[in-house]
N, C-alpha and C positions, 0 to 999 in steps of 0.2 A: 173536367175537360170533355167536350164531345169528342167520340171514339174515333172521327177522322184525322183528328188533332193529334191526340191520343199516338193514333199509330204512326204518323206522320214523323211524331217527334222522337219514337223505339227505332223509328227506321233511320232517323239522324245519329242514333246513338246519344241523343242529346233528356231521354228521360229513363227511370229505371224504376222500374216499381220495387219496391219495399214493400215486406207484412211485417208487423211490429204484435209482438204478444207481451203484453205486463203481466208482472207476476207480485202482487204488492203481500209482504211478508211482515204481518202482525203478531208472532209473539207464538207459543204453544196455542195447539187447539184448545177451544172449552172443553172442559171436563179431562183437563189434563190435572192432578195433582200437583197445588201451588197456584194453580192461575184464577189471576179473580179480574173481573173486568174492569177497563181502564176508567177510573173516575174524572170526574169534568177538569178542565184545565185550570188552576188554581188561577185566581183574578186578585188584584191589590186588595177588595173589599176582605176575602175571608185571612189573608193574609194578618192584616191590621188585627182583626179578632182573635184570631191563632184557633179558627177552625177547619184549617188546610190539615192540622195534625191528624186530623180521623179520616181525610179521605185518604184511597185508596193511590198508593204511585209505584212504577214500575220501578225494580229493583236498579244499579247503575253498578256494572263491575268498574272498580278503581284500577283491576292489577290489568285488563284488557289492552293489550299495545292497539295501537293507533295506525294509522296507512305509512308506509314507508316516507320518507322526504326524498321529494324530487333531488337526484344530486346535477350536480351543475358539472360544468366541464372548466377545463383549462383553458386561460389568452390565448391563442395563435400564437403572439409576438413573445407569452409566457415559456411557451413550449420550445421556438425558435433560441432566447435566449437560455434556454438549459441545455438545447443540443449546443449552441455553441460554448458553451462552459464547459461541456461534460469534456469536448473534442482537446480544449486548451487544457485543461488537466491530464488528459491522455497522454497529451505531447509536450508535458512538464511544463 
């Protein structure tokens, strides 16, 4: 955008600049012990031959838990009908 625009639209409150830093995270440095560099992506051709067995693949932990699961919430009308259960129990 040209800078009149630009300020036009800070001055609306209607734009906000963002700085954005990536940080992309591949694995131990080289020349770490144990690290060997990532071989080509296995393709159906070497597959078929069973020459994928000599390249090089990143180890996979099995025991590593996974991102928590979104929990969900209760009905309204779920929640409504428990308070009034709970109330008609209270009161025999």
């Amino acid at each position: 955008l040209p800078e009149r625009e630009r300020a036009e639209l800070k001055r609306r409150k209607l734009l906000l600049e963002v700085s954005a830093r990536h940080v992309r995270a591949c694995g131990p440095p080289p020349g770490t012990p144990g690290w060997a560099p990532p071989g080509p992506a296995p393709t159906p051709d070497p597959s078929f031959r069973g020459s994928w067995r000599r390249l090089p693949f990143k180890p996979y932990n099995f025991c590593s838990l996974g991102l928590p699961p979104a929990c969900g919430h209760l009905h309204p009308l779920l929640k409504v009908r428990s308070e009034l259960r709970q109330i008609f129990l209270e009161m025999g």
